[in-house]
C-alpha positions in Angstrom: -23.0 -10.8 3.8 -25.3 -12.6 6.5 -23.6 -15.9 5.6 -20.6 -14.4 6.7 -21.0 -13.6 9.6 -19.0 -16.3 11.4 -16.2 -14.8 9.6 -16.2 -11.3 9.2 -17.3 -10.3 13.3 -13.9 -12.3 14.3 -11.9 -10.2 11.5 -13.5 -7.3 12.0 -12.3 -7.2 15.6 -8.9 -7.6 14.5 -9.3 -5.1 12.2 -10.0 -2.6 14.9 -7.5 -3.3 17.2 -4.9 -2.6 14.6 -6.8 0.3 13.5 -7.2 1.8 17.2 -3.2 2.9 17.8 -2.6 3.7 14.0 -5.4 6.1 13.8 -3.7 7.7 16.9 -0.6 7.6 16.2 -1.1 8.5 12.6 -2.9 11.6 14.2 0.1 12.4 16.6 2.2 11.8 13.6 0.3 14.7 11.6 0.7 17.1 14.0 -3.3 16.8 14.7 -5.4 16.2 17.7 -5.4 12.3 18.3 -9.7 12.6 17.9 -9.1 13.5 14.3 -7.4 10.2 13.6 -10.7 8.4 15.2 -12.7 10.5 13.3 -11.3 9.7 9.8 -11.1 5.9 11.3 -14.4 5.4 11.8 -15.5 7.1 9.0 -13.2 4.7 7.1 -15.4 1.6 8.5 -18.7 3.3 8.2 -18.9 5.4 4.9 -16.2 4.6 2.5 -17.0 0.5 3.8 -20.7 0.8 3.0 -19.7 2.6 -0.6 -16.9 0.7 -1.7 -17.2 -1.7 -4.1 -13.9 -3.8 -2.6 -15.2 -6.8 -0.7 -11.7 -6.8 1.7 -10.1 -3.4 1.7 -10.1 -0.9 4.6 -10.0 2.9 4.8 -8.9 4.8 7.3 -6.4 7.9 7.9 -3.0 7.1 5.8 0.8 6.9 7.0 1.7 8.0 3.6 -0.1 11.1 4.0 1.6 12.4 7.1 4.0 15.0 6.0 1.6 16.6 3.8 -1.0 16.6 6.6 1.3 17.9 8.6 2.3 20.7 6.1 -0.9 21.5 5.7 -1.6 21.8 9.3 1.2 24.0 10.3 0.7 26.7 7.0 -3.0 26.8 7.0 -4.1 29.7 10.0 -6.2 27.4 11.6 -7.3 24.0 11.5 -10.5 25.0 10.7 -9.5 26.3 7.1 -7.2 22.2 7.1 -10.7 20.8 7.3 -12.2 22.8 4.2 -9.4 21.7 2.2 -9.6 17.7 3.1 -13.6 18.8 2.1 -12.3 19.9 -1.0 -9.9 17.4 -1.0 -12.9 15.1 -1.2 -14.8 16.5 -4.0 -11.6 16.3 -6.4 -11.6 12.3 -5.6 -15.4 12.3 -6.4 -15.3 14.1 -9.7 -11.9 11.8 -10.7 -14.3 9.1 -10.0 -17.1 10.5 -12.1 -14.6 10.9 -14.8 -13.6 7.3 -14.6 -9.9 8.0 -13.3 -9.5 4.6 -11.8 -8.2 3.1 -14.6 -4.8 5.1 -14.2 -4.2 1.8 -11.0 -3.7 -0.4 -14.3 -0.6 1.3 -15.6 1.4 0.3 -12.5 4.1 -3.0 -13.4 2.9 -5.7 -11.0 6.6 -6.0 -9.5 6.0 -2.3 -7.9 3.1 -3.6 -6.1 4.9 -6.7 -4.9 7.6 -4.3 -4.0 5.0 -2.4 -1.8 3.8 -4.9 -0.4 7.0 -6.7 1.0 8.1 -3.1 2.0 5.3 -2.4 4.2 5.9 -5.7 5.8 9.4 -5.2 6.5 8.4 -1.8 7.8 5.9 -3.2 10.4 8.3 -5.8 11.2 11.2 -2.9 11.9 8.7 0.0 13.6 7.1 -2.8 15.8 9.8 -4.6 17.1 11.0 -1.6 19.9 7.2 -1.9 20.8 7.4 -5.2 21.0 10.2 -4.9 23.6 8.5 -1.7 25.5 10.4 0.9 23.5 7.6 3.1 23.0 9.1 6.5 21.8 7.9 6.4 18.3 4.3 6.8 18.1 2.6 3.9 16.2 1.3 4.5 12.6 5.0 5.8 11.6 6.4 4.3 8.0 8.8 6.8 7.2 12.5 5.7 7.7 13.2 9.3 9.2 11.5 10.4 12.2 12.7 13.4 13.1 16.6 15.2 12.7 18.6 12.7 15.6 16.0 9.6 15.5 15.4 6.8 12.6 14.1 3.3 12.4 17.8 2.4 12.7 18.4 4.2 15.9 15.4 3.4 17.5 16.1 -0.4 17.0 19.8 -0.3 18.4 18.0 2.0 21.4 15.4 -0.4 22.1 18.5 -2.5 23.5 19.0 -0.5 26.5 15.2 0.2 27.2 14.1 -3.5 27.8 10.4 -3.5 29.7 10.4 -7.2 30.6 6.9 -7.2 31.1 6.0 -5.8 27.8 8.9 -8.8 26.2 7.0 -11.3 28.4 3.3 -10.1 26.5 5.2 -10.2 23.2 6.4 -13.3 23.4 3.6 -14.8 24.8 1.5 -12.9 22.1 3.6 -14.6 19.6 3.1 -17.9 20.6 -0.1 -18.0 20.6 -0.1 -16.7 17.5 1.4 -19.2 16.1 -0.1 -21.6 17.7 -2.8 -20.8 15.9 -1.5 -21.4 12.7 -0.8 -25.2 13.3 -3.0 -27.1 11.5 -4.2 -29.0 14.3 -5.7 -25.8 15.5 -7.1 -24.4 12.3 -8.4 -27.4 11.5 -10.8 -27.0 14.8 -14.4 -25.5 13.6 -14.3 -23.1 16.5 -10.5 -21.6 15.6 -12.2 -18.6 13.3 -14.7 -17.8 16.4 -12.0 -17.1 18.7 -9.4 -15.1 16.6 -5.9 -15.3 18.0 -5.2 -11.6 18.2 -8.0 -11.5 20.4 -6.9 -13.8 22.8 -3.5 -11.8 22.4 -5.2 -8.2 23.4 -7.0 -10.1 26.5 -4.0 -12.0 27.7 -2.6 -8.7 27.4 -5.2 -7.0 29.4 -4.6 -9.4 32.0 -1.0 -9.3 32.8 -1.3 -5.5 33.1 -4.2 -6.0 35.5 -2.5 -8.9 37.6 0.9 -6.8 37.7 -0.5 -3.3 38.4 0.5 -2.2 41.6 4.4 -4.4 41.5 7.3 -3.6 40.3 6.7 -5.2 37.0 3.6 -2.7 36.2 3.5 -1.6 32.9 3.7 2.5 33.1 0.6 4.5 30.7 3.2 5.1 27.8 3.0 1.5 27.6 -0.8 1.0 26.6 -3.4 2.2 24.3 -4.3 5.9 24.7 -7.6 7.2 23.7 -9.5 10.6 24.7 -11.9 10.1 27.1 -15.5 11.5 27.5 -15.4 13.6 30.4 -18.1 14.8 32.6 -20.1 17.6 31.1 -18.5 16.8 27.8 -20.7 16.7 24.6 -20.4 14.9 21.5 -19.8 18.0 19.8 -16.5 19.1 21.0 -15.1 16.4 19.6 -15.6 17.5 16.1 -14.3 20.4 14.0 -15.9 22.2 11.6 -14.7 23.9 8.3 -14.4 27.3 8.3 -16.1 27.8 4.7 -15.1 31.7 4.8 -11.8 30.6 3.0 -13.1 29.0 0.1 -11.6 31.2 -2.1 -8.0 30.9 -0.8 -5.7 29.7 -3.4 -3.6 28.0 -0.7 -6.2 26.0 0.6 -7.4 24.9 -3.5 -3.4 23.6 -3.8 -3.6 21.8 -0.7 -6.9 19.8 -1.6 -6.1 19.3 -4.7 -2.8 18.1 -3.6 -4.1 15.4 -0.8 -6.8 14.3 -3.5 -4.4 13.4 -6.2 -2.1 12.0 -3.5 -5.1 9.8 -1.8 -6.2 8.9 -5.1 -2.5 7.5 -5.7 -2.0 5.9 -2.6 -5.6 4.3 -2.9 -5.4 2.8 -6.2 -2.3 0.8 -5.7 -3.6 -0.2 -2.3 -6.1 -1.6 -4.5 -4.1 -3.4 -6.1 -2.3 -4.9 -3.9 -5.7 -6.0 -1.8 -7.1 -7.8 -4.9 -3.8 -9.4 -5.2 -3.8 -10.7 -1.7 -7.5 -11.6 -2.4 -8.0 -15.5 -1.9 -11.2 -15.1 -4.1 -9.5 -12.8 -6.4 -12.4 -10.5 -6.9 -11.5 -7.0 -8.9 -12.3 -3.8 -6.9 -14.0 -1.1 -9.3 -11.8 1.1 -9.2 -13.9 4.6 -10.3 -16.4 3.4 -7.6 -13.5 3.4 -5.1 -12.7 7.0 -5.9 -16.2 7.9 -5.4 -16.7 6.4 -2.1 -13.1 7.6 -0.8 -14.4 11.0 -2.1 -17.5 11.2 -0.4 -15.4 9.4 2.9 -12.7 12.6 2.6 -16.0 15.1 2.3 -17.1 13.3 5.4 -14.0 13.4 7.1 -13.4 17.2 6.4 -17.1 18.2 7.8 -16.6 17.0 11.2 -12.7 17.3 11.3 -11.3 14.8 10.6 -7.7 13.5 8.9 -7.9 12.4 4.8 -8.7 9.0 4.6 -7.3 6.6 2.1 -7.5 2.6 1.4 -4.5 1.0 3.6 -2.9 -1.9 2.8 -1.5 -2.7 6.6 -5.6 -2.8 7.9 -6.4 -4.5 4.8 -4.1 -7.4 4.7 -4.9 -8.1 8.3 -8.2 -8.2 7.1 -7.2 -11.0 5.0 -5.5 -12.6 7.2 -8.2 -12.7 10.1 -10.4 -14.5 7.2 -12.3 -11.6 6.7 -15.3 -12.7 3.6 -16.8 -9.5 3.2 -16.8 -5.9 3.1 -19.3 -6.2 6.5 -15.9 -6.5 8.7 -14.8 -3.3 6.9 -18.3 -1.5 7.8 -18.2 -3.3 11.2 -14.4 -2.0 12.5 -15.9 1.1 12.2 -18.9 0.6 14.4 -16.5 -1.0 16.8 -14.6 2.3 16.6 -17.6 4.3 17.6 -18.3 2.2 20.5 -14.8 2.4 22.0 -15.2 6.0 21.7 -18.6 6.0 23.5 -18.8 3.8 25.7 -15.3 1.8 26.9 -12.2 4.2 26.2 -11.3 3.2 29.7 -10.7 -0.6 29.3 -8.8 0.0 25.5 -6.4 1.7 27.4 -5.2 -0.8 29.5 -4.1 -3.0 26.1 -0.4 -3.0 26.3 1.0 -1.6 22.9 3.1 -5.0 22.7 0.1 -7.0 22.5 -0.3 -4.7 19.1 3.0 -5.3 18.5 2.8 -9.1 18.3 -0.6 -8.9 16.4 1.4 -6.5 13.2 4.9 -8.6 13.7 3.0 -11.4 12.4 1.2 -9.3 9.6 4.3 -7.7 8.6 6.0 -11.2 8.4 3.0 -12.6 5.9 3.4 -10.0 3.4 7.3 -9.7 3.1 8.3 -13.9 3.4 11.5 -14.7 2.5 9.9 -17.1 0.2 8.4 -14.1 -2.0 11.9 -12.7 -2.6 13.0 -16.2 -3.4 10.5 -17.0 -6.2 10.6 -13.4 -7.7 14.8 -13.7 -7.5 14.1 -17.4 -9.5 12.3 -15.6 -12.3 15.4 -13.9 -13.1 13.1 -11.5 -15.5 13.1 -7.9 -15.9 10.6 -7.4 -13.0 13.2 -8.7 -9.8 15.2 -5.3 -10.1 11.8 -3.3 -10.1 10.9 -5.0 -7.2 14.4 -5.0 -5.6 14.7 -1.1 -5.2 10.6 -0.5 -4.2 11.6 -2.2 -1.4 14.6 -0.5 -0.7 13.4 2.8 -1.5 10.3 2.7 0.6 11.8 1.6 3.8 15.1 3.8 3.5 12.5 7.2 2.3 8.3 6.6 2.5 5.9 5.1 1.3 4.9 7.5 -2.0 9.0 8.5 -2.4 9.7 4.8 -2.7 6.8 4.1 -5.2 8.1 6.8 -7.5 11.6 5.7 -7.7 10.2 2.3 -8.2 8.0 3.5 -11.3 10.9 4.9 -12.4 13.5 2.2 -12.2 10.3 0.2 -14.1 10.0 2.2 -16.8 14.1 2.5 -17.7 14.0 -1.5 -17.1 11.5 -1.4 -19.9 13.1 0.8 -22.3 16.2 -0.8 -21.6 14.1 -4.4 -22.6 13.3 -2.7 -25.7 16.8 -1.4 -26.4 18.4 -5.1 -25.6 15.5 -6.9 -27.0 14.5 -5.7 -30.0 13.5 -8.9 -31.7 12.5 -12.2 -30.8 14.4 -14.1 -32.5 17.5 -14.1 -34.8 18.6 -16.9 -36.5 21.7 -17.5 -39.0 22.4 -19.7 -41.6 26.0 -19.8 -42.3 26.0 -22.5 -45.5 23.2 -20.2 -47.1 25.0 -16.6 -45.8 21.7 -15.7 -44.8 20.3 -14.4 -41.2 16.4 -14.1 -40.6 15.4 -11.5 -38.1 12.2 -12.5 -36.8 10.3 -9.1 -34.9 8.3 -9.0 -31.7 4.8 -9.1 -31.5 4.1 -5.3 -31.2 7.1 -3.6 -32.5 7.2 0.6 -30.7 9.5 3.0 -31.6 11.7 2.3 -28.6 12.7 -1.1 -30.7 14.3 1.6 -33.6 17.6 2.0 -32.3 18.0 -1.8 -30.9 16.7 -3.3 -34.4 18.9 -0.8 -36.5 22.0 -1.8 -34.6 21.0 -5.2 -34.7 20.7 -5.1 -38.6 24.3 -2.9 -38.9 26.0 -6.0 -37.0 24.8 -8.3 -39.6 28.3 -9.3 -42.3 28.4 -7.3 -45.4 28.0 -11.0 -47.6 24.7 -12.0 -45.9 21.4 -11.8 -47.1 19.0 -10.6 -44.9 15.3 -11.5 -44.1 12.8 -9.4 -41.4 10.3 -11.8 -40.8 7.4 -9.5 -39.4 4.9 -12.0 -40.0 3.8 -12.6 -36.7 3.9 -8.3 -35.7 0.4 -6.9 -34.6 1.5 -3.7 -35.2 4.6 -2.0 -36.1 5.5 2.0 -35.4 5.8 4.0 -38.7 9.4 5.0 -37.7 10.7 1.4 -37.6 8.9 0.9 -40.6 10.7 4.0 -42.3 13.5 2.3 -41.1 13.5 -1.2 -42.6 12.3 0.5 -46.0 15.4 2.6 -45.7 17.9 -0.1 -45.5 15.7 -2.4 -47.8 16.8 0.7 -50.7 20.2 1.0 -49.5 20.6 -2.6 -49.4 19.3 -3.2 -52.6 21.2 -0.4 -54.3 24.6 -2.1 -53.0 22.8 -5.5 -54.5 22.3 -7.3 -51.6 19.4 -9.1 -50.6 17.0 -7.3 -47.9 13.3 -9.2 -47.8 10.9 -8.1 -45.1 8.3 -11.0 -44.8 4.8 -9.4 -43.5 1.5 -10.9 -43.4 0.7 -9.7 -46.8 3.3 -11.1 -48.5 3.0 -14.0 -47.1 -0.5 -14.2 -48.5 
């Protein structure tokens, strides 16, 4: 990790400042004080970094655990007895990853993780855009399309129309550019461009206009910035942090409740996994038990001192990839950052203008849903497109775990309905010879029955048939029962019915 260094200090800043207002406003989001957000955020960085076997994902608290955070928060009596159950929350992930659970991140179809992926990034794109203009009613770290019973991402963008802040537009645009600035190559081809990351010169210029304009007319008002919880005088350490109230440890409510956030984290975690390693330039393979581990031991962590449920998060993670980030160092070193800002300079974080953030994730949102990847996945024209297709449209019209389980549904009926339409891989007829050779797939399942018996009822009455099988790994018994079936009838009514196997071919 040493020889990295060049890289992963200049990512890991730009890993924090994204982190920074989504632990908050993840926090506010939850309906829990904003210090539990920092908590789980720098526990993120510190623990589940330093455990993790993924060289370029980050933890942290989860968007796509807000509702049942906040659930939990409201039915529990007391916070308190929420922080036993995100302990025991914890524990669940650990033993999942004792038992070697990780390998359940493998059954999800590729096109649902490109569908997450391009969703979060339109998601960014649409939350941060009223931010981006000075429209700061919805509290960052927000992914569901519903925000509460009279506001939604829709509404909030049509509103952000008449609540224009020109000096938050000016620091947007201006963040923008220089954003982009330095993605031409005659700036990234400068050995000094990945010492001096872009989004930091965006959080400074930021800084700057809100210092040179406080005071004026164009001043941009607190809502406007970065809001952290200060230190205050004669204010310990410890009053930050919440402890578990361990005298509930045999309610049944608070059992449901952990085991409910660990399967959930667990979820969410494995196909952010998934999605990391896919963005991976080095395309190194995350272990996935290991992962539950060390997000288990981060949840036990998190729960002791009161903190939210932390997961893996793919929007800190790909702009951990896209600051160049080499190792898992920038991880463990967002979170010392973290800890820092807490201590020691909560006062200068919040004079960083929320649209400096907001130029910093429009950019990151834009990377992981290009036009371009909808282009080459429409050009396939395979059976993965319409999986992809409604993950995207499911997670930004519901959230983030919604959307991924009507995209593992619409998956699996595309692939029964492949088997259904496709039941062979070939068919070819002879019309001198009357004879038509049905030549099966590969691995023929029981899901291929019904296609292949309606495929053999279609065939004339006068042709001779042939089910070449030669090439089959494996064929289900009930197909089989099937082709022996109409081999007899076939043969009874003397006509021809061969089934060519491997055997018989020897």
């Amino acid at each position: 990790m040493k020889s990295n260094l060049s890289w992963d200090i200049p990512a890991s800043i730009v890993v924090f400042l994204v982190a920074l207002p989504l632990c908050l406003g993840i926090a506010l989001a939850s309906g829990a004080p904003p210090i539990a957000g920092l908590i789980a955020g720098v526990i993120g960085g510190l623990v589940v970094g330093s455990l993790s076997g993924s060289s370029l994902g980050v933890s942290g608290p989860a968007a796509g655990l807000a509702v049942i955070v906040y659930n939990g928060i409201e039915t529990m009596p007391t916070f308190e007895i929420f922080a036993l159950a995100v302990v025991i929350g914890g524990v669940v992930q650990v033993l999942l990853g004792l038992a070697r659970a990780g390998v359940l991140a493998l059954f999800v179809p590729t096109s649902v993780v490109s569908g997450m992926l391009a969703a979060i990034g339109i998601i960014i794109c649409l939350k941060q855009l009223p931010h981006a203009v000075g429209y700061d009613e919805e509290p960052e770290g927000s992914l569901q399309f519903v925000t509460d019973s009279s506001h939604n991402t829709v509404s909030n963008l049509l509103q952000m129309f008449d609540n224009f802040q020109p000096t938050a537009t000016l620091i947007s645009i201006v963040g923008l550019g220089l954003l982009l600035l330095w993605e031409a190559k005659f700036i990234k081809s400068k050995q000094w461009s990945h010492l001096v990351p872009a989004p930091l010169l965006v959080v400074v210029m930021g800084v700057l206009v809100y210092h040179f304009t406080k005071g004026t007319p164009w001043e941009l008002s607190p809502d406007h910035l970065v809001q952290i919880p200060l230190l205050t005088d004669g204010q310990g350490l410890s009053t930050f942090f919440t402890f578990p109230d361990f005298s509930a440890v045999l309610r049944m409510d608070v059992w449901k409740l952990g085991i409910t956030l660990a399967i959930v984290a667990s979820i969410e975690t494995l196909l952010c996994v998934d999605a990391t390693d896919k963005l991976d330039p080095e395309h190194r393979l995350t272990p996935t038990n290991r992962e539950l581990f060390a997000q288990g031991t981060g949840n036990i962590c998190s729960g002791l001192v009161g903190g939210l449920p932390i997961t893996q998060v793919i929007v800190r993670s790909s702009a951990n990839i896209q600051s160049n980030a080499k190792s898992k160092l920038s991880a463990i070193l967002h979170g010392v950052w973290l800890v820092i800002t807490i201590l020691a300079i909560p006062h200068i974080l919040n004079m960083i203008p929320l649209a400096s953030l907001a130029a910093i994730l429009l950019v990151v949102g834009y990377k992981l849903a290009k036009p371009s990847t909808f282009i080459n996945i429409a050009k396939k024209r395979d059976h993965q497109f319409l999986p992809f297709i409604i993950t995207v449209l499911a997670i930004v019209f519901t959230d983030l775990l919604i959307g991924i389980g009507i995209g593992l549904t619409v998956a699996m009926i595309n692939i029964l309905w492949n088997h259904f339409s496709r039941p062979t891989d070939s068919i070819e007829k002879d019309e001198d010879l009357k004879t038509i050779t049905i030549t099966l797939c590969s691995d023929v399942t029981f899901l291929h029955r019904l296609g292949i018996s309606k495929t053999i009822a279609d065939v004339p009455d006068d042709y001779h048939i042939c089910i070449d099988a030669q090439h089959s790994k494996s064929i289900d018994p009930d197909v089989q029962e099937v082709l022996d079936d109409l081999q007899s009838k076939s043969t009874a009514k003397g006509r021809k019915f061969e089934i060519l196997t491997k055997t018989t071919s020897e």
